[in-house]
C-alpha positions in Angstrom: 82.4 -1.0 48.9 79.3 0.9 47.4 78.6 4.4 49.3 75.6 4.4 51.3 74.6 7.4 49.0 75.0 4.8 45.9 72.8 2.0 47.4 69.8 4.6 48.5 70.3 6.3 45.0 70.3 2.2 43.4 67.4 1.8 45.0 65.0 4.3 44.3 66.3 4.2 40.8 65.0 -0.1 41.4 61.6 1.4 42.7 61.3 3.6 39.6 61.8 1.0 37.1 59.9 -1.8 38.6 56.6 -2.9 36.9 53.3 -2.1 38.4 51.7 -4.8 39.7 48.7 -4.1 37.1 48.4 -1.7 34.6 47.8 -0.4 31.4 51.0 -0.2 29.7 50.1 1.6 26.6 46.9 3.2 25.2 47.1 3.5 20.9 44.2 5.7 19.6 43.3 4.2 16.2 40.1 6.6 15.4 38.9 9.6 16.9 36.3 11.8 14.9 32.9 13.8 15.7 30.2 11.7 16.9 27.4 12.0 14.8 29.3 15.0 12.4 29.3 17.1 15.5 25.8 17.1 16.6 25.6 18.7 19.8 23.3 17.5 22.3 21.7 20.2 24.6 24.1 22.3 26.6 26.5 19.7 26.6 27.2 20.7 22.9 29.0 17.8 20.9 30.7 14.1 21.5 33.2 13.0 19.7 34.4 8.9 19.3 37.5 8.0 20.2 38.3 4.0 19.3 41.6 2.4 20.4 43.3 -0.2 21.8 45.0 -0.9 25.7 47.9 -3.3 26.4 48.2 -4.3 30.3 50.8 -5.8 32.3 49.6 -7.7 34.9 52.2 -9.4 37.5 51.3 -12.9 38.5 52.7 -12.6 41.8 50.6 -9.3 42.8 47.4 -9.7 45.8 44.9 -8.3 43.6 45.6 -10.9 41.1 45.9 -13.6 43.1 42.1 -14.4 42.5 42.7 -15.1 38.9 42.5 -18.5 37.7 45.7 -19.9 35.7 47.5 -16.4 35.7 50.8 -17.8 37.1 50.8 -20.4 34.0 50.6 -17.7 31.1 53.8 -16.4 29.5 55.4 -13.7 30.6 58.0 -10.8 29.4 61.2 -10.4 30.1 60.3 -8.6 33.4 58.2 -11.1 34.4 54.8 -9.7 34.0 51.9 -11.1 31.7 51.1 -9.2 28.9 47.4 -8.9 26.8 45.6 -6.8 25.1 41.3 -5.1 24.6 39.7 -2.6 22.2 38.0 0.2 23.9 35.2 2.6 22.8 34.4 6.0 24.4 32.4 8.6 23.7 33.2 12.1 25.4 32.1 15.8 25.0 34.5 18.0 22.7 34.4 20.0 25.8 35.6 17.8 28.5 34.2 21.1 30.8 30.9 20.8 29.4 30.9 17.0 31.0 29.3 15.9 33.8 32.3 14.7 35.4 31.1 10.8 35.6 32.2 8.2 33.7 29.9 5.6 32.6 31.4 2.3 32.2 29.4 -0.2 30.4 30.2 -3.8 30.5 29.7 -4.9 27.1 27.5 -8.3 26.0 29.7 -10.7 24.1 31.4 -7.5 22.8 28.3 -5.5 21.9 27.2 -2.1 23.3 23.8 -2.0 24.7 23.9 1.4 26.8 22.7 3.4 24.6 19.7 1.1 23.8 18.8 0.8 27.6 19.1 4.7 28.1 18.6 6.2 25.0 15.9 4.0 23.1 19.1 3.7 20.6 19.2 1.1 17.4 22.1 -1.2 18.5 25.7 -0.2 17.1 29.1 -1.1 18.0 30.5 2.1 16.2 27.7 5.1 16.7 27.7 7.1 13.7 24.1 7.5 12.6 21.0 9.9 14.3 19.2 6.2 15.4 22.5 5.4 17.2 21.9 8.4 19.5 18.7 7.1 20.4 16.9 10.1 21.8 20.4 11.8 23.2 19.3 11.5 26.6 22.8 10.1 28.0 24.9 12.7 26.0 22.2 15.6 27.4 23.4 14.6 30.9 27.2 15.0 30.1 27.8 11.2 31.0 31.2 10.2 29.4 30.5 6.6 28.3 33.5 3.9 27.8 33.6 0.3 27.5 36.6 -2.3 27.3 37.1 -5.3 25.6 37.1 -8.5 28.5 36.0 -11.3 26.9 38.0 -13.6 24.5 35.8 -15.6 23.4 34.0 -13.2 21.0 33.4 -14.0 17.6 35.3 -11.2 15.4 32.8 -9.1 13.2 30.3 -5.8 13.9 32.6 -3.8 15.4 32.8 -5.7 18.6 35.2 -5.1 21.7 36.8 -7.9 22.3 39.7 -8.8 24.7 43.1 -10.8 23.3 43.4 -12.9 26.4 46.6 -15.1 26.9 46.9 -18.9 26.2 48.3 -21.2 29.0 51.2 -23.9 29.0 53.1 -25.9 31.4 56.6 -25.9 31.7 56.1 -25.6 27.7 53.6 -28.3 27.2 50.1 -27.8 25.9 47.0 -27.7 28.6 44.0 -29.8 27.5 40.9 -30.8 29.2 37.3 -32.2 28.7 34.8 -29.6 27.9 31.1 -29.7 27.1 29.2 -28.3 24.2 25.4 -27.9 23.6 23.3 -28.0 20.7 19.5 -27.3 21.2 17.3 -26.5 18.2 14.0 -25.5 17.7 14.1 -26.8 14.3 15.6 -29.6 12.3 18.8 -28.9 10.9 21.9 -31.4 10.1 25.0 -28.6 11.5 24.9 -26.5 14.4 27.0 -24.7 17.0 27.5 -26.3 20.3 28.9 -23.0 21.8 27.5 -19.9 23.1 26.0 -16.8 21.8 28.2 -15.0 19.1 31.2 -17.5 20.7 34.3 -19.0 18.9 35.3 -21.8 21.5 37.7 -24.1 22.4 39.1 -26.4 19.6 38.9 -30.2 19.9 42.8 -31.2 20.3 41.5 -34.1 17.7 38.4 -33.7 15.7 38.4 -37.6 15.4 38.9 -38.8 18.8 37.3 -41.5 19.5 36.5 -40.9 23.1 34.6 -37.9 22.2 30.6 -38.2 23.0 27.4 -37.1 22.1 24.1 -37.8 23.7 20.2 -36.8 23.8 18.2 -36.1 26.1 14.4 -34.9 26.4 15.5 -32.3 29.2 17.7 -31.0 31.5 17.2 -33.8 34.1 15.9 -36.5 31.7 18.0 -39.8 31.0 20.7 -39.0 28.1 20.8 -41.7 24.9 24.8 -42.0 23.3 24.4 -41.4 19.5 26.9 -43.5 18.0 30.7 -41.6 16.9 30.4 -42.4 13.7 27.4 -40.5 13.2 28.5 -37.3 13.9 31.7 -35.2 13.0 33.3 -31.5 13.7 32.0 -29.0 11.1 29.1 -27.7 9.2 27.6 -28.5 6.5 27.1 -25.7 3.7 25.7 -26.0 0.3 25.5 -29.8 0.8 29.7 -29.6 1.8 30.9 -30.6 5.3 33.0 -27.3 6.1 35.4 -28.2 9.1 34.5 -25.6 11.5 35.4 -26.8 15.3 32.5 -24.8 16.8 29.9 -26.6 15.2 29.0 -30.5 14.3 26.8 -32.3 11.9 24.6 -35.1 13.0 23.7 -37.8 10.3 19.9 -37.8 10.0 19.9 -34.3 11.4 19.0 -32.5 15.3 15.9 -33.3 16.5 14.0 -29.7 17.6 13.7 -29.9 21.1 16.1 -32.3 21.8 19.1 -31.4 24.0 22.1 -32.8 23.0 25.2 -32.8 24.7 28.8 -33.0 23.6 32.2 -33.8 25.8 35.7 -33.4 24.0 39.3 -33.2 25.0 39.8 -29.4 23.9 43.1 -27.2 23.6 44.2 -23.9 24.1 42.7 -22.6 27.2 42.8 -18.8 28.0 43.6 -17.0 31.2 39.5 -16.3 31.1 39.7 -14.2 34.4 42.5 -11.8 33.1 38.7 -10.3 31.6 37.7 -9.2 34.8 41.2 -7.8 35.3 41.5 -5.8 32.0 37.7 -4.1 32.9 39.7 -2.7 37.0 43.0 -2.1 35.2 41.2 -0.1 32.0 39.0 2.1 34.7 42.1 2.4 36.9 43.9 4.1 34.3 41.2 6.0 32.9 40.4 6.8 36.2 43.9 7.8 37.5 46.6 8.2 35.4 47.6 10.9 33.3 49.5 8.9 30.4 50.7 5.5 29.8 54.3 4.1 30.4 55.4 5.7 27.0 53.8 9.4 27.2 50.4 9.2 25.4 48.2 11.0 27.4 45.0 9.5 28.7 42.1 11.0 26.4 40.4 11.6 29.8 43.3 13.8 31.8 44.6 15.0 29.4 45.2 18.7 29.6 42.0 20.8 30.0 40.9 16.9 30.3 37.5 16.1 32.4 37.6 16.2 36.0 36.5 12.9 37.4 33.8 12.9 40.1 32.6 9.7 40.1 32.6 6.2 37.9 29.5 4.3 37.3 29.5 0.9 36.0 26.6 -1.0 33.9 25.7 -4.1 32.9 22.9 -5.7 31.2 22.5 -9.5 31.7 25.8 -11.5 31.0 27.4 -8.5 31.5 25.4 -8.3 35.1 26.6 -11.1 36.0 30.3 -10.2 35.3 30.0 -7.3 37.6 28.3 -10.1 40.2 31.3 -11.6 39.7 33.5 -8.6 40.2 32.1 -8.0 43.1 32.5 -11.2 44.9 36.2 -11.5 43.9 36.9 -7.9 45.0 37.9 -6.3 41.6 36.2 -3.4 42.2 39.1 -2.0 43.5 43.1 -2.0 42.0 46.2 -2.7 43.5 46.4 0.1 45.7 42.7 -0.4 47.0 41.6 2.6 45.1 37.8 2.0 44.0 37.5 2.0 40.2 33.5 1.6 40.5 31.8 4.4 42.5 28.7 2.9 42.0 27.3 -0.3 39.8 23.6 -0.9 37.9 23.4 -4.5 37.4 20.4 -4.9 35.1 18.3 -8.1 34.9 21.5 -10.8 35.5 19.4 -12.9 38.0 20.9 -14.9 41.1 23.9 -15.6 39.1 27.4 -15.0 38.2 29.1 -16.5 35.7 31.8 -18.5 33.6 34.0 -15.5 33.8 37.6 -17.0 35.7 37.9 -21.0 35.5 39.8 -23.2 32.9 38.4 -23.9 30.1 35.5 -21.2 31.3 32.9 -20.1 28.3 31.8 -17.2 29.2 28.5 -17.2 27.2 26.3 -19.5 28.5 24.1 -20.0 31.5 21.9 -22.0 33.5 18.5 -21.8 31.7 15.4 -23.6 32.2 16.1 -27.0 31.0 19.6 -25.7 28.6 23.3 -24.6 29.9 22.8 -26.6 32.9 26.7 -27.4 32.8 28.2 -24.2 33.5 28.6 -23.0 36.4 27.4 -19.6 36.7 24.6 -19.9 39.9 26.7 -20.6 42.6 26.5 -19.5 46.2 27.0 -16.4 47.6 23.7 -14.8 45.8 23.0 -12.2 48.1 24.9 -8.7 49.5 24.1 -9.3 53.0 25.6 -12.3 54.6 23.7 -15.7 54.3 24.5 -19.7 54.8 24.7 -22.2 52.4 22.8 -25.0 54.2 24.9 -27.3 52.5 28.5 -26.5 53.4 27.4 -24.3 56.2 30.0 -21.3 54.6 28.6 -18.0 55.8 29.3 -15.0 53.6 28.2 -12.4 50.8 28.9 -10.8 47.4 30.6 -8.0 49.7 33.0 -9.8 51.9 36.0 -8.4 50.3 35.1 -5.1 51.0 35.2 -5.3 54.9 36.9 -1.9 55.5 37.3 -0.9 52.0 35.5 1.4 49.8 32.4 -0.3 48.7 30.5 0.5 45.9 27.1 1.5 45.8 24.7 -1.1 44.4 21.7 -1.1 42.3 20.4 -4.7 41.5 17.3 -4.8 39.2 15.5 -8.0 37.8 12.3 -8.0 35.8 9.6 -11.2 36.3 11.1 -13.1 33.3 14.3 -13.4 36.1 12.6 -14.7 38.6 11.2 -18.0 36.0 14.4 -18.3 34.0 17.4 -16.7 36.2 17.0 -17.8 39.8 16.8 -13.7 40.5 15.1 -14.5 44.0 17.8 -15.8 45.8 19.2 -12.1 45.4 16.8 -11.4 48.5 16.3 -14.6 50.3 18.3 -17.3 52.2 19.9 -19.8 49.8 16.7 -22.4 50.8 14.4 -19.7 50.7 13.4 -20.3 54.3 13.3 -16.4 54.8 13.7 -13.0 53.6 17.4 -11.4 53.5 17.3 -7.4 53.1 20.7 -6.6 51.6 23.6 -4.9 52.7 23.2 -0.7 53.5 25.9 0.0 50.2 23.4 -2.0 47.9 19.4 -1.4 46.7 17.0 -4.5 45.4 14.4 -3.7 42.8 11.9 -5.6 40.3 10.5 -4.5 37.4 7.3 -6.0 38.2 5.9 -7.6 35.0 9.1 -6.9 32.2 10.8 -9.6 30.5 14.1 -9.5 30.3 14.8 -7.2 27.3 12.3 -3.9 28.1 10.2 -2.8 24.5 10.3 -5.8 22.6 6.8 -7.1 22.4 5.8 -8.8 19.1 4.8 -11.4 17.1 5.2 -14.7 18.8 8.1 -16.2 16.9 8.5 -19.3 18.5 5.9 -18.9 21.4 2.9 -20.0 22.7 1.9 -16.6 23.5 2.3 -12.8 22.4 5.5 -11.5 23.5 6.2 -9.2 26.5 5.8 -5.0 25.0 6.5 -3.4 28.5 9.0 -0.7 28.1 10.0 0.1 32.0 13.5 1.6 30.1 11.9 5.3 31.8 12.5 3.6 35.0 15.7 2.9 34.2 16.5 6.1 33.4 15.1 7.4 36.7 16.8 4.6 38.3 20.4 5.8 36.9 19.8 9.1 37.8 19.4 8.3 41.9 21.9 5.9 41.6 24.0 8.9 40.5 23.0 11.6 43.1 23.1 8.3 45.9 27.0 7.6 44.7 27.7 11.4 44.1 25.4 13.5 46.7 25.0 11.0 49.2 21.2 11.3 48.5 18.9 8.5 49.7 17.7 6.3 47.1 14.6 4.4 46.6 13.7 1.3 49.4 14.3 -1.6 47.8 11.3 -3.1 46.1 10.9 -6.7 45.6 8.3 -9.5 46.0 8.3 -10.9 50.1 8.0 -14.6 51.3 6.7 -12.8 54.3 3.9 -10.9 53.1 3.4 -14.0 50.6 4.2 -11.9 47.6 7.1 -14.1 47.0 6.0 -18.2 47.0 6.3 -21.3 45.0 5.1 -22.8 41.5 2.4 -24.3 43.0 0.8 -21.2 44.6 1.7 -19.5 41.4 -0.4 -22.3 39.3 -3.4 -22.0 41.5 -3.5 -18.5 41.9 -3.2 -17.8 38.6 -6.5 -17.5 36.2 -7.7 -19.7 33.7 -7.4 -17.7 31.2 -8.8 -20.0 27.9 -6.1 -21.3 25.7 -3.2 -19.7 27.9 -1.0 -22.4 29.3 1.2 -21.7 32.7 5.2 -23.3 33.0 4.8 -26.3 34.8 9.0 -25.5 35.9 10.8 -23.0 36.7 15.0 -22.8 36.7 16.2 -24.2 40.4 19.7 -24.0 39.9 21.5 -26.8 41.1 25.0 -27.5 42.8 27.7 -29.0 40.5 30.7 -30.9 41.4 33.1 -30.3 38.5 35.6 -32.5 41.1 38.2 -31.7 43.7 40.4 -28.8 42.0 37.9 -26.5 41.1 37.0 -24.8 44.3 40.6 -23.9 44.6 42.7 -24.1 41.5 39.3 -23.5 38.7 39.9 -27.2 37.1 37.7 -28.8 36.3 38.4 -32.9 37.0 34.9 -34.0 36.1 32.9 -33.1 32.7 30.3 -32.9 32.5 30.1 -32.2 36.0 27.6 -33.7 38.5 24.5 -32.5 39.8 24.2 -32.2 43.7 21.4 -30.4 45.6 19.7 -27.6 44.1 19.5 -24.2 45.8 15.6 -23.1 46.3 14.2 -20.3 44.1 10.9 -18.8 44.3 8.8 -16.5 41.7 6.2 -13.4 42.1 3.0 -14.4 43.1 0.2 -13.2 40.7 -3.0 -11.2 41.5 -6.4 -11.9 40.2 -5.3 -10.5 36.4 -2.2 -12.7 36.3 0.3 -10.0 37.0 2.6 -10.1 39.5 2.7 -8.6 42.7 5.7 -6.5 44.7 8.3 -4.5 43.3 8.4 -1.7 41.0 5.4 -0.9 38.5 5.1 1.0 35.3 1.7 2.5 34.6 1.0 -0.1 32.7 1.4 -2.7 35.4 -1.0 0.0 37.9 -3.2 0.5 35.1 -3.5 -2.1 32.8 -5.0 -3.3 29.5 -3.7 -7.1 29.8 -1.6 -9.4 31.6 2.0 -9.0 31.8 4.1 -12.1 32.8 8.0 -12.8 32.4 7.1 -16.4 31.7 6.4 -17.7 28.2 6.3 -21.0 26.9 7.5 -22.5 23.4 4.8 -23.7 20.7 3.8 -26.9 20.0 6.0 -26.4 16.6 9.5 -26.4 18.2 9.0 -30.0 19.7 9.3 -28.2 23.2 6.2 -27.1 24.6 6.5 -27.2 27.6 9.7 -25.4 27.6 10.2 -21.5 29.3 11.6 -19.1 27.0 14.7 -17.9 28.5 14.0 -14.1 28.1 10.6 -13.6 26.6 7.4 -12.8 28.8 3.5 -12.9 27.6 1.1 -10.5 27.1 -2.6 -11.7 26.6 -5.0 -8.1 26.8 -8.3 -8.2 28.7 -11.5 -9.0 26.8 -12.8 -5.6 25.8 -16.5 -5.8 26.8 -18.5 -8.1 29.2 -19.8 -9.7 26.3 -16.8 -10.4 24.7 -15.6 -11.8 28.2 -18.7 -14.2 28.3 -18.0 -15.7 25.1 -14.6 -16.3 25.8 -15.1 -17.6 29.2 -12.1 -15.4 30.6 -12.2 -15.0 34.4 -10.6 -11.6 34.2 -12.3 -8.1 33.8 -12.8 -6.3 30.5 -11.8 -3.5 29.7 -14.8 -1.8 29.7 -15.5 -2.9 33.5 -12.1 -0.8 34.3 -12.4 2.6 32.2 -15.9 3.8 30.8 -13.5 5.5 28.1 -10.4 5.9 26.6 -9.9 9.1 28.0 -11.2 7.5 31.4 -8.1 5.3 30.7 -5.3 7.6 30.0 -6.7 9.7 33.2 -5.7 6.6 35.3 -2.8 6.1 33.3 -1.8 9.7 33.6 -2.6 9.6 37.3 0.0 6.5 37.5 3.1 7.8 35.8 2.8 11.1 37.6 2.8 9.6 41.1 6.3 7.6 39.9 7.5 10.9 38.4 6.8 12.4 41.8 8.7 9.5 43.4 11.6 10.4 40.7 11.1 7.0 39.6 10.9 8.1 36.2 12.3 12.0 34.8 9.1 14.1 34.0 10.8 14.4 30.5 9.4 10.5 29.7 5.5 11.6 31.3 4.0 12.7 27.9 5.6 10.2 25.2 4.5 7.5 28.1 1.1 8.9 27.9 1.1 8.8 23.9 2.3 5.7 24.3 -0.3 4.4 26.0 -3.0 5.9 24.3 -1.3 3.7 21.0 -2.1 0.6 22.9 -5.4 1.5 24.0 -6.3 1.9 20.8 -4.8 -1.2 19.5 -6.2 -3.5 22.1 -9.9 -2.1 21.2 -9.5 -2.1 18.1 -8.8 -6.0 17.7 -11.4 -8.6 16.4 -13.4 -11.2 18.2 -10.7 -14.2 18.4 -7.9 -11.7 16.7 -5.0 -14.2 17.9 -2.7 -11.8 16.2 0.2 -9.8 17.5 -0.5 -6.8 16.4 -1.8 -5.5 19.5 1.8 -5.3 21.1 3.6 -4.3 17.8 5.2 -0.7 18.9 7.8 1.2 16.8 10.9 1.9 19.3 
């Protein structure tokens, strides 16, 4: 017989050894040097860049993983627990006391970083190591330690990116395969192209010759499909004349048609466990978060000794990466295995109504619905919204938030710009799923549009492949503001701003057709006849419950109901937030804008570009043109009569702490750029030069 003593003794010794139920097993630091050769950045002094890699142990059999698609199926170690592995990136004062004691998680876009170029006005790099990559320093000023994570597989290997090596699946020892769908839509001819997402590798065909594999054509999104014939098209690309066997693209004999949408459906092969993604970004904040050192001693950079002391994690994404913390959210990964938040607060930045691809079979993780393209993935899907709300479909009644009943929920900023509302289905955020009514969200969470934006902020210009001049307003200063109250709302408990979107109520918020006829007629200037209305798919019986999809490409059922920002008598939209130049402006700003007649789809939305198209300058100038809105000269007698109401607008909002009063005088400067470049053009200038702005 064992002694009581010996059991008890066994069994804490059991406890001890046992795996966590998720967790980062190991952290290896593969580079960590002066950011920027030591620049320091205000009183915060100097960052330094610490690149690595985390492996995590995540047990199949745990509650907070039992939301995760296929997890039981992947293999395991020999203590039963499925093993993976992510890069990270993170970027920390030298003094961790100099810090500001919140971490700044950023969700990365198909493995790129983006913070800095939201925040800091940055050039884009994966691997910060030049003055540009600092942007103007205004993140490192403010002490924020920044990380990101690899989560995403399916990222193609190159530019420093931070990816995620996500486990394959098998059955009792048997290869998974499925039918999956690719895309192809060009704007101009070309015999090879990839039919998967941005910057994505995809799934394999499990044979490259099958003959049940299809490809058809269609006009657009909802338009009859024509089958091309098998033998007409094959796996690969061509290069130099050479068909290169590449299984994430094909080559069509006699070429792709610009604006055509074609669509292909192949048996494909190794899967991943997609929503082990969502996992890696909890588990990696857990145990920056929490823990002083991993399962074999090396210390967390973070808590290390003398390391910062953690107040508070914030979490941003832009777009995709939106839309995984959407996702996040509505699974309840916001918190880890022992309930502890890992998000203190979250900024999810122009990701529309939806969620994502982000923790199904076969899921690709880089594509979503669009206006007329990537209307086979399902990434709108119901709930939309933070307060509860019924699908008048199923009848189901619940939020983004219903996980968190009695738990720590995070505080939640959700900002769209116009182009969202056209192109991202961003207004069932704040109304009922049939937009029958206005839906104020939940007291943890805040609403706002950036009245006017497209969906990337500063990047007006030529007009590429557009009808019209593209989008140049820079509402990144209200982002800034924006961070900062979410900060002092997650870490003071200091009100932030009301929520600030168009209303169906006060018919700020209505349909295309009011749109079209409220809109001027502004001469040569065509307005989208559609608009994205996202619709239900039924990928068959399994995937509500197990994530498998049975039927591919799945069926269209009944759309939800979107609606878009009405416009005023300039064009520009009304409700929400507005940047000077939206108070006091030289043009119209939409976040619409339509393909030219070159790309054989004209009548096609643009699924992140707006327009700008500036006022006539004089009364004359507006005769001869026949445009219905006012000149210029009508609005300020002068350019210093301008920059006075400008002025006047961007210190009201830095008043408001909308924007920090360190972005009033380059705003004004700014301004005064455009002015000059808007009076300066020519009678029928249909250049873009008026909206060209260095960054």
């Amino acid at each position: 017989m064992v002694p009581r003593l010996s059991l008890l003794f066994l069994a804490i010794l059991f406890a001890a050894a046992a795996p966590a139920l998720a967790e980062v097993t190991r952290i290896e630091i593969l580079e960590r040097v002066p950011l920027l050769e030591g620049r320091a950045f205000g009183k915060v002094g100097a960052y330094e860049r610490i690149r690595g890699r985390l492996t995590f142990a995540a047990n199949p059999n745990a509650p907070e993983n039992g939301a995760i698609v296929d997890l039981k199926l992947a293999p395991r170690d020999a203590e039963g627990r499925v093993t993976y592995a992510a890069d990270f990136l993170l970027l920390k004062p030298v003094d961790p006391a100099r810090a500001n004691g919140r971490l700044l998680y950023e969700v990365n876009n198909r493995g790129n970083i983006g913070l800095l170029g939201s925040f800091n006005n940055a050039a884009p790099s994966n691997a910060p190591s030049r003055p540009e990559h600092a942007g103007t320093g205004f993140l490192f000023e403010q002490g924020y330690i920044i990380l990101s994570t690899g989560w995403s597989w399916d990222v193609a290997p190159g530019g420093d990116r931070i990816r995620a090596d996500l486990p394959g699946l098998s059955d009792a020892g048997k290869p998974i395969t499925g039918r999956v769908t690719g895309e192809v839509a060009v704007l101009a001819p070309t015999d090879s192209a990839s039919h998967v997402g941005m910057l994505a590798v995809g799934y394999p065909p499990v044979d490259p010759a099958a003959p049940d594999a299809t490809l058809t054509v269609r006009e657009t999104a909802n338009a009859p499909s024509t089958a091309i014939a098998r033998e007409r098209w094959r796996f690969g690309r061509k290069i130099d004349g050479t068909l290169i066997y590449d299984p994430a693209w094909i080559t069509l004999d006699g070429g792709f048609e610009a604006g055509a949408i074609y669509r292909l459906v192949y048996r494909a092969r190794e899967p991943r466990v997609v929503g082990l993604g969502l996992a890696a970004i909890r588990d990696a904040l857990s145990f920056f978060r929490y823990e002083k050192a991993d399962r074999y001693g090396a210390p967390n950079p973070l808590l290390e000794p003398a390391g910062a002391a953690l107040t508070a994690v914030l979490a941003f994404g832009h777009s995709q990466s939106g839309r995984v913390l959407a996702a996040m959210l509505e699974l309840g990964l916001t918190l880890d295995g022992r309930d502890r938040p890992v998000m203190d607060g979250i900024y999810v930045n122009v990701a529309g109504g939806g969620k994502g691809s982000f923790n199904f079979r076969f899921a690709q993780t880089s594509r979503h619905f669009s206006p007329d393209v990537e209307m086979d993935y399902p990434t709108d899907y119901f709930p939309f919204s933070t307060a509860d709300s019924t699908d008048p479909e199923t009848q189901v009644t619940t939020s983004l938030l219903a996980r968190y009943a009695g738990k720590p929920t995070p505080k939640l900023f959700i900002v769209n710009s116009s182009a969202e509302y056209w192109a991202r289905a961003a207004s069932l955020v704040h109304t009922t799923a049939d937009a029958g009514a206005d839906l104020p969200p939940a007291p943890s969470a805040r609403v706002y549009l950036m009245t006017g934006g497209q969906h990337n902020p500063g990047r007006g210009g030529d007009r590429g492949d557009f009808s019209a001049c593209r989008n140049p307003l820079d509402y990144r200063p209200m982002m800034r503001g924006l961070l900062i109250r979410l900060d002092a709302w997650v870490t003071l408990g200091r009100e932030p701003p009301a929520s600030a979107v168009p209303q169906l109520a006060d018919g700020t918020l209505g349909t295309l057709a009011a749109y079209t006829e409220s809109f001027p007629k502004i001469p040569a200037l065509r307005v989208p006849g559609h608009l994205l209305v996202p619709p239900r798919l039924d990928f068959g019986p399994r995937f509500a419950s197990e994530g498998i999809a049975d039927l591919m490409p799945p069926q269209p059922k009944a759309s939800f109901a979107t609606r878009i920002p009405q416009p005023d008598t300039d064009g520009i939209d009304r409700g929400g937030l507005r940047m000077p130049e939206i108070t006091a402006p030289l043009g119209t700003y939409t976040g619409w804008n339509l393909y030219n007649a070159a790309t054989e789809a004209p009548d096609r939305i643009g699924r992140w570009d707006g327009s700008f198209i500036p006022f006539p300058r004089s009364e004359d100038e507006k005769i001869a043109t026949a445009d219905p809105r006012r000149a210029v000269s009508e609005r300020y007698a002068s350019k210093d009569a301008y920059l006075e109401a400008y002025a006047a607008a961007t210190l009201s909002l830095a008043e408001q702490e909308l924007i920090l009063d360190a972005d009033v005088n380059p705003m004004i400067d700014r301004a005064g750029r455009l002015y000059d470049r808007v009076m300066a053009r020519g009678l029928g200038d249909e250049s873009c030069d008026v909206v060209k702005e260095n960054r």
